[in-house]
N, C-alpha and C positions, 0 to 999 in steps of 0.2 A: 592515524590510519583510518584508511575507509574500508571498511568489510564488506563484500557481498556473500553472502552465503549461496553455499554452492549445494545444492541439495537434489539436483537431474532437472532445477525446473529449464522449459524450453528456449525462455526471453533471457538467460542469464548473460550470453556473446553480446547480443543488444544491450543492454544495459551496462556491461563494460566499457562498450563501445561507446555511449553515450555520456558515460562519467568521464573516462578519457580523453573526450572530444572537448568537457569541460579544465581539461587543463591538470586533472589530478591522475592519480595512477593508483588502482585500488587494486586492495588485496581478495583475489577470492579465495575463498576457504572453505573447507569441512571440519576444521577445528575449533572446536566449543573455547579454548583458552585463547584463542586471535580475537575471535567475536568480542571477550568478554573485554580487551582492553583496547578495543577501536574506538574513539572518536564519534563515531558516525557508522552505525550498519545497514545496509539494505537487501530487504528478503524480496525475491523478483517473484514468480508464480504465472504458472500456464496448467493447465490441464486441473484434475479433478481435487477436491479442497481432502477429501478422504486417501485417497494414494499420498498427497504433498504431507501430509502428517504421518504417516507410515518411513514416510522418506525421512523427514524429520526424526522422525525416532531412532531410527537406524543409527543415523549417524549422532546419536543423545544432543541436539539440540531442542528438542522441547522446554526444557527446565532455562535453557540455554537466555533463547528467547523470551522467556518470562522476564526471569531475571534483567536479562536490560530494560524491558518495559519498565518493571517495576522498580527499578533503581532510576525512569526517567532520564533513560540515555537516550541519546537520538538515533529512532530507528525509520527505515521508510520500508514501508509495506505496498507489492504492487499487484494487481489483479487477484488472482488463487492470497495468494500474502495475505493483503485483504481479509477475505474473508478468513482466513485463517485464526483471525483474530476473536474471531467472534464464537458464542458456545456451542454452536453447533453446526452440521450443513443437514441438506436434505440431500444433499445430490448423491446417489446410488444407494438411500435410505440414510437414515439417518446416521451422523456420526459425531463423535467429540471432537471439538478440533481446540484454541489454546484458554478461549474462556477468558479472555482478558477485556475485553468490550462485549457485557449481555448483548445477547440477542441470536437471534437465526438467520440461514445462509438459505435462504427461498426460489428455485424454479420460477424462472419468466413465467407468466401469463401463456398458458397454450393458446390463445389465441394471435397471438405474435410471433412473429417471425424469431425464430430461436436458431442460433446463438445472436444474440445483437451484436453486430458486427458494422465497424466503420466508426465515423466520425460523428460525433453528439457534444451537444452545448454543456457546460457544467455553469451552475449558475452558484455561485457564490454567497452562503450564506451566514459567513462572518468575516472582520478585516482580521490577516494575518497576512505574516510578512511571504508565506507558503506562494499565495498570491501576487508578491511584488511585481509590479508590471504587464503582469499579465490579468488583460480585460476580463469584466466578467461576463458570462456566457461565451467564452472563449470555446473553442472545438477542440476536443481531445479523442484520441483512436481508443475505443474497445470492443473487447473480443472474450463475451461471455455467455450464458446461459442463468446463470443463477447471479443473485441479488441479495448483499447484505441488509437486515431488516433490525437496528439498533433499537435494543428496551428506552433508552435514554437518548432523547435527540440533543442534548446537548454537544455528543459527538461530532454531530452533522454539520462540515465543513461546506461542503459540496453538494448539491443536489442534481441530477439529472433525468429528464421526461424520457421513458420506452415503454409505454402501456402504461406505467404504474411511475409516481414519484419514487425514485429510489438515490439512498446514501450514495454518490461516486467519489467523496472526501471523506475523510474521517480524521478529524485530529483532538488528541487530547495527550496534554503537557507536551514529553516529546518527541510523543510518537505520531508520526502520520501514515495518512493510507491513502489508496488511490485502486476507485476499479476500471479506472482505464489504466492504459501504457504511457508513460513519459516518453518512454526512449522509444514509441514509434508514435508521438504526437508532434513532430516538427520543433518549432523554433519556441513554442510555449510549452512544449514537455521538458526540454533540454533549460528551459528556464524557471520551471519547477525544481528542476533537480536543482538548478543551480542556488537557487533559495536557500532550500534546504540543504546543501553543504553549507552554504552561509550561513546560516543559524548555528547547524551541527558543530562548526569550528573555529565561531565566535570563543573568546574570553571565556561569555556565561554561559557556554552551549544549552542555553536555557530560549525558548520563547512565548511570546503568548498570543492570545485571539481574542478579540472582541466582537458582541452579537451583533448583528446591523453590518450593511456595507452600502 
């Protein structure tokens, strides 16, 4: 089973739509016990990284979401998700958010055009399979304001230029992220996803990266 969790973010229809397009039929849920025997779960994210944790807790997915990280089940994190991950945001002052990848959720550069909006290059900085087929510096849609800022660049799948070099990948064991949209990046978002359910429900639902590409 493929989980999305359903927590009010706004891209959650999109992303339905987009894994259905890929030929599966996923379950979305608010139920911490579906999450925890899916296969493959993915947390979508629009709006602000402090509300989406509120939202999260409502419905007791916090521990939820841990837990499959840290059991290294396959999850895919998208924009708000993202950053979700990480210990903290800045955005409407500071907040906790799941602490699972040190580091902070940092405010574009006031000098730039904020929210960054549209299409930008991600430039790939390690081989994994997230990647298959799709070129590097390839164009992917997003739609944000703040920027995840990793203690550890080892995380750093993806890099993308908006003022400032900033994380747009994040993979580690088997959890990935993304702060752009797959499911409004065209024909190489839909085949992001589609990677990643291939990996997710492979035999080993296990994968790995290597540095250099």
């Amino acid at each position: 089973m493929i989980a999305i969790v359903d927590y009010g973010a706004g891209n959650l229809g999109s992303v339905v739509n987009a894994i259905r397009k890929l030929g599966y039929q996923p379950a979305v849920t608010r139920e911490p016990r579906t999450v925890l025997s899916s296969a493959a779960v993915i947390l979508p994210g629009v709006g602000a990284a402090g509300d989406a944790m509120e939202n999260l807790g409502a419905i007791g997915m916090t521990d939820v979401i841990r837990k499959v990280i840290h059991e290294k089940r396959p999850l895919f994190a998208v924009c708000v998700g993202l950053q979700l991950l990480f210990s903290s945001t800045e955005e409407g002052g500071l907040h906790k958010c799941l602490d699972v990848i040190p580091g902070t959720v940092k405010r574009l550069p006031q000098s730039l055009k904020v929210p960054h909006m549209g299409w930008n290059q991600v430039k790939q900085q390690v081989r994994h399979h997230l990647f298959s087929g799709i070129p590097d510096e390839a164009n992917f849609y997003f739609v944000h304001s703040y920027y995840a800022d990793p203690e550890d660049i080892s995380v750093v799948a993806g890099t993308t230029d908006y003022g400032v070099s900033m994380c747009s990948v994040a993979i580690r064991d088997n959890l990935v992220a993304t702060q752009f949209h797959p499911e409004k990046s065209g024909n190489w978002g839909l085949r992001m996803y589609s990677n990643f359910l291939e990996m997710a429900l492979s035999k080993e639902g296990r994968y790995g990266k290597e540095k250099g590409n």
